[in-house]
C-alpha positions as CSV (number, residue, x, y, z in Angstrom):
1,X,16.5,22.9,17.4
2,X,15.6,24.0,14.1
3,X,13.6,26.5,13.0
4,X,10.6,27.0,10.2
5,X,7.4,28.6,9.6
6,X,4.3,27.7,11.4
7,X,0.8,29.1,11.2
8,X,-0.9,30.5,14.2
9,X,-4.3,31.6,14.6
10,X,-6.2,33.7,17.9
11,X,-9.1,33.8,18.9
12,X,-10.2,37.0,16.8
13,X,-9.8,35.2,13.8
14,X,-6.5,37.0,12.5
15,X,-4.0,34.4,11.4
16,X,-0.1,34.6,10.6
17,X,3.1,32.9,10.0
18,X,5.7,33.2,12.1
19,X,9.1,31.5,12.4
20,X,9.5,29.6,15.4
21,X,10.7,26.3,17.0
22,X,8.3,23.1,16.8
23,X,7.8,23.5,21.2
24,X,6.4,26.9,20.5
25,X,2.4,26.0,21.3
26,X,1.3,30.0,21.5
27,X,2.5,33.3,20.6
28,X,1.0,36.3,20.8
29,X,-1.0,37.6,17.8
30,X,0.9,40.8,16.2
31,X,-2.4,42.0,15.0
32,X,-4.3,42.2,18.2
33,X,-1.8,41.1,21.3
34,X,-4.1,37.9,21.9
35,X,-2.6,34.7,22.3
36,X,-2.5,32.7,18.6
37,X,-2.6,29.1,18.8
38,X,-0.6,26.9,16.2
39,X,-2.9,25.2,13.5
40,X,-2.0,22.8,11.3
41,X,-1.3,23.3,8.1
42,X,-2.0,21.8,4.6
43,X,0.4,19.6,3.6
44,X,2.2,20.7,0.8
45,X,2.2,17.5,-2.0
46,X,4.0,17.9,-5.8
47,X,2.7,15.3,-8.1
48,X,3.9,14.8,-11.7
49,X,2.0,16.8,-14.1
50,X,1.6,14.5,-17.0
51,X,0.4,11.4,-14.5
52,X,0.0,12.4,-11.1
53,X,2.0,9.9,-9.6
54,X,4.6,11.2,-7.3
55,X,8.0,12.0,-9.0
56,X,9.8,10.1,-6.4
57,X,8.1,7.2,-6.7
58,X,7.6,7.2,-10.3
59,X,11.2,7.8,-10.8
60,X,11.8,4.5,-8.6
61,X,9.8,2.2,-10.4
62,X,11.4,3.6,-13.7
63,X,14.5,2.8,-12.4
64,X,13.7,-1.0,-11.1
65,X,11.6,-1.8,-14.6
66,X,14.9,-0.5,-16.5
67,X,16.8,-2.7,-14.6
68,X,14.8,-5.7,-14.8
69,X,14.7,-5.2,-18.6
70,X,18.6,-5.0,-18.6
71,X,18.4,-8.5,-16.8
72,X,16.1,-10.3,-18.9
73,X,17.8,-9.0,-22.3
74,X,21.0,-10.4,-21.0
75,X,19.0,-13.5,-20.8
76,X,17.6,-13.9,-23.9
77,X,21.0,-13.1,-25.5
């Protein structure tokens, strides 16, 4: 079972991160021994800078135009 950060908040408002499995509900709160609650978290998203389009994606469609312009100049050759 792997293992990664999660964010936990209790009741007293103190929240953490803390390194557990994704079963892990509850643990208790290192600031004031209440039981924390896992919250969920922002997702983290990376967009190109210049265009805002996701690198992946962009990349991809790059990709298939450059190829569809290889096919049709063999074409029109």
């Amino acid at each position: 079972m792997a293992v990664r950060a999660f964010d936990y908040a209790c009741s007293k408002g103190h929240i953490t991160e803390h390194f557990t499995s994704s079963m892990e509900e509850e643990i208790t709160c290192p600031e004031c021994g209440l039981l924390s609650s896992r919250q969920i978290s922002t997702p983290q998203v990376k967009l190109e800078g210049l265009t805002g389009d996701f690198p992946g994606a962009y990349r991809k469609w790059e990709a298939v135009r450059q190829e569809k312009m290889t096919i049709e100049n063999k074409r029109n050759s």
